[in-house]
Each structure stands twice: as C-alpha cells, then as structure tokens.
C-alpha positions as CSV (number, residue, x, y, z in Angstrom):
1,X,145.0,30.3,103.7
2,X,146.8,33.5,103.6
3,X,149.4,34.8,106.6
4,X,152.0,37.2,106.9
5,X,153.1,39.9,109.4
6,X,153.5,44.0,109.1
7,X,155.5,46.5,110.8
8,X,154.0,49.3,112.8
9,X,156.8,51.7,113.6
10,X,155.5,53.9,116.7
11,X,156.6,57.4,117.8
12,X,155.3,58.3,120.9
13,X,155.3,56.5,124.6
14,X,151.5,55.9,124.4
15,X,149.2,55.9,121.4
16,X,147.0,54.6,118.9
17,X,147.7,54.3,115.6
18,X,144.9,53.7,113.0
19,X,146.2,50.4,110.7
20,X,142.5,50.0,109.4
21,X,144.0,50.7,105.8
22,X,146.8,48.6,105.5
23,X,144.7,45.6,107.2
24,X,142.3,46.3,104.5
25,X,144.8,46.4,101.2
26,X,146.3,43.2,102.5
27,X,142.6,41.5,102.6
28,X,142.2,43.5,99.1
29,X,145.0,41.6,97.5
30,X,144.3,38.7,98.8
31,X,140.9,38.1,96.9
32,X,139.1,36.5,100.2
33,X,135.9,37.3,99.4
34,X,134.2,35.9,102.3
35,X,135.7,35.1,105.7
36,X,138.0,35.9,109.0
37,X,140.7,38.3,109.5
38,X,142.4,37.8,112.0
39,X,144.9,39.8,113.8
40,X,147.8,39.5,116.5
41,X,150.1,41.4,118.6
42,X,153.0,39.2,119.9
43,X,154.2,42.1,122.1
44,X,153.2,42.3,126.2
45,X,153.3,46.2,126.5
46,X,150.8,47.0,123.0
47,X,147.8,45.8,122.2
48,X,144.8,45.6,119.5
49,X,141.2,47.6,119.6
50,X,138.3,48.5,117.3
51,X,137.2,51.9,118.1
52,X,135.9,55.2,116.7
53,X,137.8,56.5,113.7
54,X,136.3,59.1,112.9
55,X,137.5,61.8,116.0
56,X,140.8,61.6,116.8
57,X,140.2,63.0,120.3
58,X,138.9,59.5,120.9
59,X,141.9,57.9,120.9
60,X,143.7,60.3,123.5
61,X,140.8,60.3,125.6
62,X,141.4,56.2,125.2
63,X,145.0,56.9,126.5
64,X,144.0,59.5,129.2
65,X,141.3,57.4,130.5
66,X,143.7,54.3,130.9
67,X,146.1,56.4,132.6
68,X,143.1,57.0,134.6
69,X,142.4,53.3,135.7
70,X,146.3,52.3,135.8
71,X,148.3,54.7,137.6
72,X,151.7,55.5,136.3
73,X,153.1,56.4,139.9
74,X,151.9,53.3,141.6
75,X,154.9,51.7,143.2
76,X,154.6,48.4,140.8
77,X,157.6,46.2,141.3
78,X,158.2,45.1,138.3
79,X,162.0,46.2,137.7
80,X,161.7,47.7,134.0
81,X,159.2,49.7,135.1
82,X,156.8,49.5,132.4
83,X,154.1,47.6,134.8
84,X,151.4,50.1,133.6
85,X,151.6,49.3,129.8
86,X,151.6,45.4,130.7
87,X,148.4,46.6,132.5
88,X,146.7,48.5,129.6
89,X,148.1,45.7,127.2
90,X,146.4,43.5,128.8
91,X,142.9,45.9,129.0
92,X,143.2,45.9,125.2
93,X,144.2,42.4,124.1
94,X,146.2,40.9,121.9
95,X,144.3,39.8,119.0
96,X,141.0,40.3,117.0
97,X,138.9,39.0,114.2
98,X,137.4,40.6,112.0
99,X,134.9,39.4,109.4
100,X,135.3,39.7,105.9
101,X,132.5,40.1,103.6
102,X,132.8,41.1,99.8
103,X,136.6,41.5,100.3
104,X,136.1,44.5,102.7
105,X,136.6,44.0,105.9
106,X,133.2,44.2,107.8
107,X,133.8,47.1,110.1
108,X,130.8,49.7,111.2
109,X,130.6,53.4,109.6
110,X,132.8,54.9,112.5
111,X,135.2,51.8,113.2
112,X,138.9,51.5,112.6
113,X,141.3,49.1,114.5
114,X,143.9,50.5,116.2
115,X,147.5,49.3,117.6
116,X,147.8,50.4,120.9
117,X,151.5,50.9,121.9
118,X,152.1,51.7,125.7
119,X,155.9,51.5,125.7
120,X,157.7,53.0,123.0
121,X,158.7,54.4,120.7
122,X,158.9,51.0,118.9
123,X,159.1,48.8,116.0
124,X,156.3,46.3,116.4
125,X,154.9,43.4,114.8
126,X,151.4,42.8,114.0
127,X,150.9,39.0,112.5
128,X,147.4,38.4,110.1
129,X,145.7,35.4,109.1
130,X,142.8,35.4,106.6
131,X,140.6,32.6,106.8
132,X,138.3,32.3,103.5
133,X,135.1,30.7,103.0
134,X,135.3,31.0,99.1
C-alpha cells in the first residue's frame, strides 16, 4: 500500500485548482499498475471534484454557479463567517477515488480533479492512498 499527503498552496478566496498532474506522477512512481487512488481533503471549507479540464471558464462558472445556490449575504450564524464555503464544501465532498489502470489514472478525455478551496488563500492538505491489485 502506498500513502502520503501533498500541499496545495491556494491564492485566491474561491477557486479550483487543477492537481490532475501531481496526482498522476505520484501514481507514476509508485508502479501501481492496477488499482484505487484514492484522495482526501481533511479541511471543512475546500473540497475535491472531477470536472472538465479542458476550458478553464468551467471552473469559474463552477464557482459562480455555487455562489448562485449558496448566497454569501445570507445572514448565516455561524460566527467566522465562512458558513458559505462549509456549504459549497460540503456540495463538493471530501474525497474521491479514482481508478488506476496501466499506471495512469483512469480519467475521461476532458477530466481533471480539482481542489476546490472556498476560504483562503490557504495552505491545504490533500492526503492519497493507492490501493494495488498487482
């Protein structure tokens, strides 16, 4: 079994930031050639998604139509008034899994798996677990 954890360092209040890459070196040096990737966020204002990679308008319109469903000047009462990004968080979720086949991670033509961050700019943690049938 191989496990670890990354850093995504984030720059912007909301966004998605494409980690498709460095998911896939890490299942590239691991030599699974069949099996599970599997991914979490330990954070409760980001979350995980697989989504279009190929336009990036698709991830603001992700963000603008979120904003959309959760509205930012609802009078939440949560006192850190981040109640929204525990909202979208949750919309998202925190973990995938992925399938691994070949050592490539089994992902469509136009997918790419984003962190979704909702309350920074942070440093965040993404934890991965690759589960190998060979």
């Amino acid at each position: 079994m191989h496990s670890g954890q990354f850093t995504v360092s984030t720059s912007q209040h909301m966004h998605l930031i494409d980690i498709t890459s460095e998911v896939q070196t890490l299942v590239t040096q691991s030599e699974v050639k069949d099996g599970l990737c599997y991914l979490f966020n330990p954070h409760t204002t980001a979350g995980l998604t697989i989504n279009e990679g190929a336009d990036p308008d698709v991830r603001s319109d992700i963000i603008e139509g979120l904003k959309e469903i959760v509205p930012l000047s609802y009078p939440f009462k949560h006192r850190e008034g981040n109640s929204p990004s525990h909202i979208m968080a949750s919309l998202m979720g925190a973990s995938l899994t992925i399938m691994i086949r070949n050592n490539r991670l089994l992902l469509g033509t136009w997918q790419a798996i984003y962190f979704c961050e909702f309350d920074g700019p942070r440093a965040r943690k993404v934890h991965w677990q690759f589960l190998a049938n060979n």
